[in-house]
C-alpha positions in Angstrom: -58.8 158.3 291.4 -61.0 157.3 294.0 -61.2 153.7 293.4 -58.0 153.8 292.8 -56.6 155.0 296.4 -59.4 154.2 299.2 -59.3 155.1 302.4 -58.3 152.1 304.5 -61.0 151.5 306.7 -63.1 149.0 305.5 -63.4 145.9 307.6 -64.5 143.6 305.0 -61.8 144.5 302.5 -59.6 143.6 305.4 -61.0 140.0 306.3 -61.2 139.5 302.8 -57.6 139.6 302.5 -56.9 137.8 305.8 -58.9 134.8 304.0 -57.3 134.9 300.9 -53.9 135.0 302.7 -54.7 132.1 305.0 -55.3 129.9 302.1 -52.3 130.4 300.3 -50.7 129.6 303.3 -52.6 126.4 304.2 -51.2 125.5 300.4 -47.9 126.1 301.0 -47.9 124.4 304.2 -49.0 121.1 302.6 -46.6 122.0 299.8 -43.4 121.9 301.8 -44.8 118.9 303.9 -44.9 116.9 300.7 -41.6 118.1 299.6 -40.1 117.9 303.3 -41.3 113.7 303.0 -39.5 113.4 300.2 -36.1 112.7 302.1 -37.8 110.0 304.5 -39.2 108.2 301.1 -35.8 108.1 299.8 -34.3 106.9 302.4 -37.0 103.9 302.6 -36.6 103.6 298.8 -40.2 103.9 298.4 -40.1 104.7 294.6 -43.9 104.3 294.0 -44.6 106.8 297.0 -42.2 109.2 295.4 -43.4 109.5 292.1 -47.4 109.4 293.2 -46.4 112.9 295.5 -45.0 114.0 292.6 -47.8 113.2 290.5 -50.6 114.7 293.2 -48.5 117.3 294.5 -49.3 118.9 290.9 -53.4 119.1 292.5 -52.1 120.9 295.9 -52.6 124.4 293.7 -55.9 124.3 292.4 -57.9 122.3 295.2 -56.8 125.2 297.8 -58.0 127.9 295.3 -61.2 126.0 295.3 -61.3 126.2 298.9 -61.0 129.8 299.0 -63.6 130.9 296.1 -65.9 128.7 298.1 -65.1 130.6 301.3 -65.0 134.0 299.0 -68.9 132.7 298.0 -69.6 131.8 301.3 -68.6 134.1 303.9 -68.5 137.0 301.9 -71.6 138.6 300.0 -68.8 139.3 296.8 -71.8 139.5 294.1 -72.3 143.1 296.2 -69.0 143.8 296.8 -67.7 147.4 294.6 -64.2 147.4 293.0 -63.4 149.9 295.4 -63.6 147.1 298.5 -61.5 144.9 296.0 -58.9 147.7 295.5 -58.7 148.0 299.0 -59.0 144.2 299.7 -55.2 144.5 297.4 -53.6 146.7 299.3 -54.9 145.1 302.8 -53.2 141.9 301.3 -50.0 143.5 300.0 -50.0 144.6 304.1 -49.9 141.4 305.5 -47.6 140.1 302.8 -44.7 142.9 304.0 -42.7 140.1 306.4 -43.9 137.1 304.2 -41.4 134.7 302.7 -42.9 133.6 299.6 -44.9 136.8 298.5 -44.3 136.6 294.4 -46.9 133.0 294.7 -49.1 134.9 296.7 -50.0 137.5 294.6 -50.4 135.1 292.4 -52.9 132.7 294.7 -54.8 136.5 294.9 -54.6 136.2 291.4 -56.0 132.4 291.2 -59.0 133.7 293.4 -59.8 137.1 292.4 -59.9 135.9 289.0 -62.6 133.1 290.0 -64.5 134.8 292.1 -64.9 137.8 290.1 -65.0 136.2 286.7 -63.2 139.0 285.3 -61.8 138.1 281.8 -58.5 138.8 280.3 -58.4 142.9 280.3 -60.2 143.6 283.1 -56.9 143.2 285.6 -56.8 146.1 287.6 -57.3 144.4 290.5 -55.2 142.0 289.9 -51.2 142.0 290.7 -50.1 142.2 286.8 -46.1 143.3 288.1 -45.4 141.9 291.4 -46.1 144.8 294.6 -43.4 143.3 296.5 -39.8 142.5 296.1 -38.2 139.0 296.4 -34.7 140.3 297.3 -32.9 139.2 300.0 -35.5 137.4 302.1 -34.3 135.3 304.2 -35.8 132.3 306.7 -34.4 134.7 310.2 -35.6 132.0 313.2 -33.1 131.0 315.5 -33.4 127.3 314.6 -33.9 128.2 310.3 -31.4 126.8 307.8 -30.2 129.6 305.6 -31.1 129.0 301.9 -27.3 127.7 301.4 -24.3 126.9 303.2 -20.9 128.1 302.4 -17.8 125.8 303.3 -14.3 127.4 302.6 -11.8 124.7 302.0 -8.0 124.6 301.5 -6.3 122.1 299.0 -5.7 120.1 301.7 -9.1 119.9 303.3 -11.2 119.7 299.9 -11.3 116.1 300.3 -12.7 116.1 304.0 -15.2 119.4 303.5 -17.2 117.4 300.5 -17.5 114.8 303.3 -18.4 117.2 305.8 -21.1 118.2 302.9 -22.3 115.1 302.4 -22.7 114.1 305.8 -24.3 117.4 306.9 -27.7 116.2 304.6 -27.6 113.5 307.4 -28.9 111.1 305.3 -30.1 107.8 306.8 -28.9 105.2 304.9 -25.6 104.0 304.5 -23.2 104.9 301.7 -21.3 102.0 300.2 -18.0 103.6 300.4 -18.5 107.3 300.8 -14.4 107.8 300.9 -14.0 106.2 297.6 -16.7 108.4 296.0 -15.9 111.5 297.5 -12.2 110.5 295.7 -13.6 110.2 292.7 -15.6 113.8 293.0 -12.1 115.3 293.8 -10.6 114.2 290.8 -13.1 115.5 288.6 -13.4 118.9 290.7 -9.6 119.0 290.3 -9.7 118.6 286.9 -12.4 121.5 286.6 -10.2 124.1 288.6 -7.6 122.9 285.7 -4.7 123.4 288.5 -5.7 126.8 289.4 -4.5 128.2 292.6 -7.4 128.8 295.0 -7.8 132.0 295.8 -8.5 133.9 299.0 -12.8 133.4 298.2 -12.2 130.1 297.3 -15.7 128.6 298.5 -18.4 125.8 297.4 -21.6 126.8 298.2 -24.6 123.9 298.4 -28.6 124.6 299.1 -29.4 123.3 302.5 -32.5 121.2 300.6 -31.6 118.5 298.7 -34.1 117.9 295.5 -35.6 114.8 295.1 -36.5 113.0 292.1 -37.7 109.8 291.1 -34.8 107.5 292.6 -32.0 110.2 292.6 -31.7 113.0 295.0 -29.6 115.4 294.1 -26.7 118.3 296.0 -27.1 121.0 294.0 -24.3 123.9 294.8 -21.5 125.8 293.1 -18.0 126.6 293.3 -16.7 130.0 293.4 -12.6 130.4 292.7 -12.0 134.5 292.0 -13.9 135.1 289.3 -14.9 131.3 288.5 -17.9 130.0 289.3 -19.3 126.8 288.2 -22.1 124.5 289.2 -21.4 121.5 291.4 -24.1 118.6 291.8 -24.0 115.2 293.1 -26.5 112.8 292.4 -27.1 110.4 295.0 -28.6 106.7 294.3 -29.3 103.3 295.7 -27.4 100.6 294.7 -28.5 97.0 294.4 -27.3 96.3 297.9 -29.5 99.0 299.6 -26.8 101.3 300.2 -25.8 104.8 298.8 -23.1 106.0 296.5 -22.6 108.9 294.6 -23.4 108.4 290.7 -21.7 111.6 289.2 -20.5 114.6 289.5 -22.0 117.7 287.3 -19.8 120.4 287.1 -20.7 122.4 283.4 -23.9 124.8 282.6 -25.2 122.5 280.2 -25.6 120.1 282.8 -27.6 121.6 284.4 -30.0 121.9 281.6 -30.5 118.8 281.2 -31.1 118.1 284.9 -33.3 121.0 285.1 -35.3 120.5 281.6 -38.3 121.3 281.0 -38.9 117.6 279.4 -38.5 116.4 283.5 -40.8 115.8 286.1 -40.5 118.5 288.9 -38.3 118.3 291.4 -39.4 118.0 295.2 -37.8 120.6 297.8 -38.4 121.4 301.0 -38.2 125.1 300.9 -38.9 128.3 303.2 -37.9 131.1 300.7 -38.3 130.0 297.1 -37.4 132.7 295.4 -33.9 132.4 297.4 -33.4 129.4 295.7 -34.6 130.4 292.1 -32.1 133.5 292.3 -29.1 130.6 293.6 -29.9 128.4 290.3 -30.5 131.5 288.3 -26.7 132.2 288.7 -25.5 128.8 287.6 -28.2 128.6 284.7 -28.4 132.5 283.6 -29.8 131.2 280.6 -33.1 129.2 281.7 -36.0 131.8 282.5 -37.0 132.1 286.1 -40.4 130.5 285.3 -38.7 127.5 284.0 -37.0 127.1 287.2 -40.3 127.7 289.7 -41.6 124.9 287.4 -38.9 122.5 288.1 -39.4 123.3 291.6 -42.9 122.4 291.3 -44.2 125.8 291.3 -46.2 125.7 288.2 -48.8 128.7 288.9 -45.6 131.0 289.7 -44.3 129.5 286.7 -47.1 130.5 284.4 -47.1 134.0 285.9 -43.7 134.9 285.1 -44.4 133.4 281.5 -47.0 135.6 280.8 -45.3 138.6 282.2 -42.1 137.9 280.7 -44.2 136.9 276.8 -46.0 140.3 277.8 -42.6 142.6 277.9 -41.5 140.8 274.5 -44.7 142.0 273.0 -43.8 145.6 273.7 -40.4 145.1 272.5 -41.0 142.9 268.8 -42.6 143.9 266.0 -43.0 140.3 264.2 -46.2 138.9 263.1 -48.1 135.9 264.8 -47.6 133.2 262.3 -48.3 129.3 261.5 -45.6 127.1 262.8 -43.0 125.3 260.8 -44.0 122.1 259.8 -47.2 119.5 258.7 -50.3 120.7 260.3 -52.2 118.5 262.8 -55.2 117.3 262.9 -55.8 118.0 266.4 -53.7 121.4 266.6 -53.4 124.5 265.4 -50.4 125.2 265.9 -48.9 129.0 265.9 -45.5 130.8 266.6 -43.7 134.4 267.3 -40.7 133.8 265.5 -38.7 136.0 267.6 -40.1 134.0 271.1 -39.0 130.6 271.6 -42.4 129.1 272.0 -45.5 128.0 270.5 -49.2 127.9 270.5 -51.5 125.5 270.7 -55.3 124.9 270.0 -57.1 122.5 270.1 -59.3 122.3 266.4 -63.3 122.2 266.7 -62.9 119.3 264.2 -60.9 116.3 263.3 -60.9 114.6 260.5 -60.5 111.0 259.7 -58.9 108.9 260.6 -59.0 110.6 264.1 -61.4 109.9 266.5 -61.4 111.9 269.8 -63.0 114.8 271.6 -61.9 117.9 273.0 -62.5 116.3 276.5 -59.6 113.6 275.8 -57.3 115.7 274.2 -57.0 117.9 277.2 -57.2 114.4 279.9 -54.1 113.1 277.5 -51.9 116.5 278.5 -52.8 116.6 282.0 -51.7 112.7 282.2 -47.8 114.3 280.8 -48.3 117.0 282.9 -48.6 114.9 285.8 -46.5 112.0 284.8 -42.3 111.2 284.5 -42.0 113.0 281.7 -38.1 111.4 281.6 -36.7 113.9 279.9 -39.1 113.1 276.6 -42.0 114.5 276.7 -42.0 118.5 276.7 -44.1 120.6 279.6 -47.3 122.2 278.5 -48.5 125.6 280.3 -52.1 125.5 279.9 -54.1 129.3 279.8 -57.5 129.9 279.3 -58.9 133.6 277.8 -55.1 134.7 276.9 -55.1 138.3 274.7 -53.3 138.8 271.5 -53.2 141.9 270.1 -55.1 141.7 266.2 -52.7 143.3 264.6 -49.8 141.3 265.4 -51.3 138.2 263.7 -50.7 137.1 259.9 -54.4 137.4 258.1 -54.0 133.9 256.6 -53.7 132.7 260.5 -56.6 134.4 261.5 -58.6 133.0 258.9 -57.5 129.7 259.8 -58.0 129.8 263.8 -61.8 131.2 262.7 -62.0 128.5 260.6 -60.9 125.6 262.4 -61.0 126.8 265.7 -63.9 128.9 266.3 -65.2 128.4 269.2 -62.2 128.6 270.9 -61.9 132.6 269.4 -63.2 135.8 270.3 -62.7 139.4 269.0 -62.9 142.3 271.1 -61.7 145.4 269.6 -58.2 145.4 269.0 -57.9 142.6 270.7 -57.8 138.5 269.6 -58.9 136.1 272.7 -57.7 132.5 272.5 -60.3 130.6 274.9 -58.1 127.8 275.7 -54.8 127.3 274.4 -51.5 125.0 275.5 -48.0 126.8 275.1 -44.7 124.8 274.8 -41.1 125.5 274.0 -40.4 125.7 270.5 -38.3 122.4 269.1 -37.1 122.2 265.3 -39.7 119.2 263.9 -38.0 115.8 263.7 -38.7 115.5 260.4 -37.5 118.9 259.1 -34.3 118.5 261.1 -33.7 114.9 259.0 -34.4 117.0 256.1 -31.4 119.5 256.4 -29.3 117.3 258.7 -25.6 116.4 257.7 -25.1 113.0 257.7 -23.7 113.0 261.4 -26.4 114.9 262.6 -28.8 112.7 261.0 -27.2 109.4 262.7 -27.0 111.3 265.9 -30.9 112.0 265.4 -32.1 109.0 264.4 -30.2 107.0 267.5 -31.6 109.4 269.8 -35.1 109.4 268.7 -35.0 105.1 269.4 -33.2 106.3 272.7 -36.4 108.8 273.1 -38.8 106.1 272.7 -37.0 103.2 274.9 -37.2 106.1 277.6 -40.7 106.5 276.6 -41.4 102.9 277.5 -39.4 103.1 280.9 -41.8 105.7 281.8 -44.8 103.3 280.6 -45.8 105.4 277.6 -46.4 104.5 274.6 -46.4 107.7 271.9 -49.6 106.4 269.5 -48.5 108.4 266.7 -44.4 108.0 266.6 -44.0 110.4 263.4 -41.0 111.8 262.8 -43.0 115.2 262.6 -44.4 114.3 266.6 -40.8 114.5 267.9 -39.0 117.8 267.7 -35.0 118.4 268.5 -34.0 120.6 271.4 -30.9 123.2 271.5 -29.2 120.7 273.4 -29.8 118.4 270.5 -31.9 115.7 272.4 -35.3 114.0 270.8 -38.1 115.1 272.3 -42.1 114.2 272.1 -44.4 117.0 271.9 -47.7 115.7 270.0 -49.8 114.3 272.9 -53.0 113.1 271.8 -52.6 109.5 270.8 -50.9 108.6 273.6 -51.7 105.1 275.9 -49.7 103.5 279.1 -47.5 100.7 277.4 -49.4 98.7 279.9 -52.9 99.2 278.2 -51.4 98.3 274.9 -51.7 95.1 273.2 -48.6 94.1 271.2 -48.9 91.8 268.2 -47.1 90.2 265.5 -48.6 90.5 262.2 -50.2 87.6 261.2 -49.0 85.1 258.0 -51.0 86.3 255.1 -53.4 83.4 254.2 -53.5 84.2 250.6 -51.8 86.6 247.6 -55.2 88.8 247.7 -54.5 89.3 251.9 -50.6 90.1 251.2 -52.1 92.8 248.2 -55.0 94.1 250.1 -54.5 97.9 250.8 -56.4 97.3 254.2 -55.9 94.6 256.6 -57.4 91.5 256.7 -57.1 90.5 259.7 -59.1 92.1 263.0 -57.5 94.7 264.8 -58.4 95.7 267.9 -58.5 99.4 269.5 -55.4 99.1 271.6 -53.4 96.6 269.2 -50.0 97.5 268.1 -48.6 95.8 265.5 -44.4 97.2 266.0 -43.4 95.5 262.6 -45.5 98.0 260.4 -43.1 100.8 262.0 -40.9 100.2 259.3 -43.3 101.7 256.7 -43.9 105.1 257.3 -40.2 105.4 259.6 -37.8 104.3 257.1 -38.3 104.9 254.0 -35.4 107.1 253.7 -32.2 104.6 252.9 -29.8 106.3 255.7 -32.4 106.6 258.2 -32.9 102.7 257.3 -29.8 101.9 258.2 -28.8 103.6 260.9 -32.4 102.9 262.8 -32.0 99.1 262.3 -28.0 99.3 263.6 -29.0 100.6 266.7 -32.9 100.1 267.3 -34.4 97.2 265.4 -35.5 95.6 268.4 -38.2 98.5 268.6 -40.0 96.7 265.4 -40.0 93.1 267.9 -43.6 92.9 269.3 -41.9 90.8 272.0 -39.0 93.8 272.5 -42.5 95.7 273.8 -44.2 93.0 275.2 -40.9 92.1 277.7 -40.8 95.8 278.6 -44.2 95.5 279.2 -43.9 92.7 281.6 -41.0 94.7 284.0 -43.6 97.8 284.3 -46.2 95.3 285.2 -43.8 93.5 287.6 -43.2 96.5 288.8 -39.7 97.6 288.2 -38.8 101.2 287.9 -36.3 101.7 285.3 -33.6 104.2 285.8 -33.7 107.3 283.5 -31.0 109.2 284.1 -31.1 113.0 283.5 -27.7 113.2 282.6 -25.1 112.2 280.0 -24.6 108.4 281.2 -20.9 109.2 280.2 -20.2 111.6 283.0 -21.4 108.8 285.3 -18.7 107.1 287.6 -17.2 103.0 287.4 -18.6 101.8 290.6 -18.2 98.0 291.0 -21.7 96.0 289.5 -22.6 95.2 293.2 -23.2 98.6 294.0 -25.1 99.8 290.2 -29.0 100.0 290.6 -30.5 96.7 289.4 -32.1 98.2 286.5 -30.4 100.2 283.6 -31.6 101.9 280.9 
């Protein structure tokens, strides 16, 4: 019991937890700096400076746990330290953490460190905060000159038009809106139309985060409306048009909006926030669906993110009874792939071995999912959480798995006891595979399927990706029914490709040959051959070459090619294009999907 309640009086256990504190908070400094740029970026319409701090924001995390194990190292004689100084180090740090507005990420920044320093695996986490010491609950940003985490506006009927100006304005945006009046028109209608003529009653409000998030080229209003006891989302994205001005693109009103705008197939959002947890708990209420780590990752706050995961996967663990199994589907040659059945995700590891025709290392593999980590995933490409030394309990596993992660994977295994260690593994939301879904599909799902998966990869492309191995099995279908890409180890930037036409047979024995005859160089694409191993199937045929033959042009690619090159950043947008608004062509973004 000792170690476990120590008297408080140690001065290095203290100053140990002053250190670790101060570099969390030199993180999260630079974290809401970036974030807080974000607005003066869009408003210069600097799209290439918005996407690289979205892409090197990503680093902010584990350079400033760096910092701190090498202070830990250097400052502090830790090899000498007892757990008791580390216990008491903990509770020091839950101290200084009692008036602290984002305490859940620094726990886990103690956790980042700790964990480093110490080298303590897996099971060894009494130290460590394994349920968070402090609640989240009503904190709010209390300085005189502080933005709450949302404003409330209570409109009448009569004033609804001039309070979603009053909104808009109060962003103070400086740029210019085409015609602000005409779009705010056009969000009234739709609201209008959502209320379906009810009266407004005596709480009628619409609430918006003071933050906007920022995007890519969009930045977004993200609120709700409350009416009694309706309450629905309401978000405005906000674009540039071709004339330099502003104008509001749509108006999202449903749930299922919002899943798409929050999925976790996008690149995170940026958002200058004080109390982060304020603003999970806001979009937690239009989106009670989407876990709480989903949304700290679309906020950017992936380490939070991967500690709620494992917490949350922990809890299902001691509620479910079903056996680890091999996931649905052909097996890679890269990945092992393995599933709960009754947890929507999988697991991935990367084999010790690949066979031909692959030819890659572990080293590459890894550098291919930190490139979709860090780039516009567009709605396309799923996010990874990557763990290292993650415990499984034996028992829970199917003996024909084990065998197989042994056997193919056995370096990156460890028994201990009762317990299975996976060294390194990537986890992603589970997706029905593309080709299973075709398999079962009716024939309007099928259609529906095979037109998205052409819209998947001309997304793909506007992001500069090119998938390597386009499969039907590398694509999985979401709940929401959209194509995604999941298998990421053959991918290349469309700009590092080489597109080419097949050349004219010179004789019958070349047109025969089971090989090709002609040279073919390591990045060459050849997008004719897709035709073999896609289409086979008669209805897929036919519906792929209605609506996506230019995908088998090698001058389709090579013209797509020449915009990224140029430079042009091609609009993906991360809603349904239908719920977007007629504006006149003057004021549309100069570049459409």
């Amino acid at each position: 019991m000792t170690a476990l309640t120590p008297h408080l009086d140690s001065k290095i256990a203290f100053d140990i937890a002053r250190a670790l504190l101060d570099g969390f908070n030199k993180h999260y400094r630079l974290f809401r700096e970036v974030s807080r740029d974000a607005k003066t970026r869009f408003e210069t319409a600097d799209w290439a400076g918005q996407q690289r701090a979205q892409r090197e924001r990503i680093a902010f995390y584990d350079l400033r746990v760096d910092e701190a194990v090498e202070r830990m190292l250097t400052e502090f004689d830790v090899a000498s330290l007892d757990t008791e100084v580390w216990h008491e180090a903990k509770l020091r740090y839950i101290g200084l953490l009692m008036d602290h507005l984002q305490p859940e990420l620094a726990e886990t920044f103690f956790n980042s460190v700790t964990t480093k320093v110490l080298r303590r695996e897996h099971f060894h986490n009494d130290i460590l905060f394994v349920r968070p010491a402090l609640s989240t609950e009503y904190i709010e940003y209390d300085e005189p000159a502080a933005q709450p985490t949302y404003r409330a506006y209570y409109p009448t009927r009569a004033t609804l038009r001039e309070t979603l100006t009053r909104i808009v304005h109060n962003y103070q945006l400086q740029r210019a809106f085409a015609d602000l009046d005409r779009d705010v028109g056009l969000v009234l209608r739709q609201l209008e139309h959502r209320l379906e003529g009810a009266r407004l009653r005596g709480n009628f409000q619409i609430q918006v985060l003071s933050s906007l998030f920022y995007r890519n080229k969009g930045a977004y209003i993200v609120g709700r409306v409350i009416n009694g006891f309706q309450e629905f989302p309401l978000v405005l994205p906000i674009l540039h048009g071709a004339d330099g001005r502003l104008f509001i693109d749509a108006v999202l009103l449903h749930d299922d909006d919002l899943l798409l705008l929050f999925s976790f197939a996008r690149a995170y959002f940026l958002v200058e926030m004080a109390v982060p947890s304020a603003y999970v708990q806001f979009l937690r209420s239009l989106m009670p669906r989407k876990p709480r780590s989903e949304l700290y990752n679309a906020l950017g706050l992936a380490k939070q993110g991967k500690t709620l995961f494992y917490r949350d996967f922990l809890y299902h663990l001691r509620h479910s009874s079903d056996a680890f199994t091999t996931a649905p589907g052909i097996r890679g040659m890269v990945m092992l792939v393995f599933t709960l059945p009754s947890f929507p995700f999988v697991f991935k590891v990367i084999r010790d071995f690949y066979p031909p025709p692959k030819e890659t290392t572990r080293e590459q593999i890894k550098a291919k999912y930190l490139l979709v980590k860090q780039h516009d995933r567009v709605g396309r490409m799923a996010d990874t959480l990557e763990y290292s030394n993650v415990a499984f309990p034996r028992e829970r596993f199917d003996p024909a798995l084990i065998e197989e992660l042994k056997e193919t994977c056995g370096s990156q295994v460890e028994e201990d006891g009762s317990l299975l260690v996976i060294r390194h593994c990537y986890i992603e939301r589970r997706m029905i595979p593309l080709n299973i879904y075709l398999q079962e599909a009716s024939p309007e799902q099928l259609e529906a399927a095979v037109i998205d998966y052409g819209n998947a990869l001309k997304d793909l492309i506007a992001a500069n990706i090119f998938p390597g191995d386009m499969l039907w099995k590398n694509f999985g279908v979401t709940r929401h029914g959209k194509v995604v890409f999941y298998d990421y180890d053959e991918i290349e930037y469309i700009t590092d490709c080489h597109f080419r036409r097949v050349p004219q047979p010179r004789c019958e024995e070349d047109e025969m040959a089971a090989e090709p005859w002609y040279p073919v160089g390591p990045h060459d694409v050849f997008p004719e051959t897709f035709a073999t191993f896609l289409l086979g199937e008669p209805a897929v045929r036919r519906v792929f070459l209605e609506h996506h033959a230019d995908l088998l042009d090698a001058d389709y690619w090579s013209a797509q090619q020449a915009r990224i090159r140029a430079g042009q950043l091609i609009d993906v947008f991360p809603y349904d294009t239908e719920c977007r608004f007629e504006h006149d062509a003057a004021t549309l973004p100069e570049e459409l999907p």
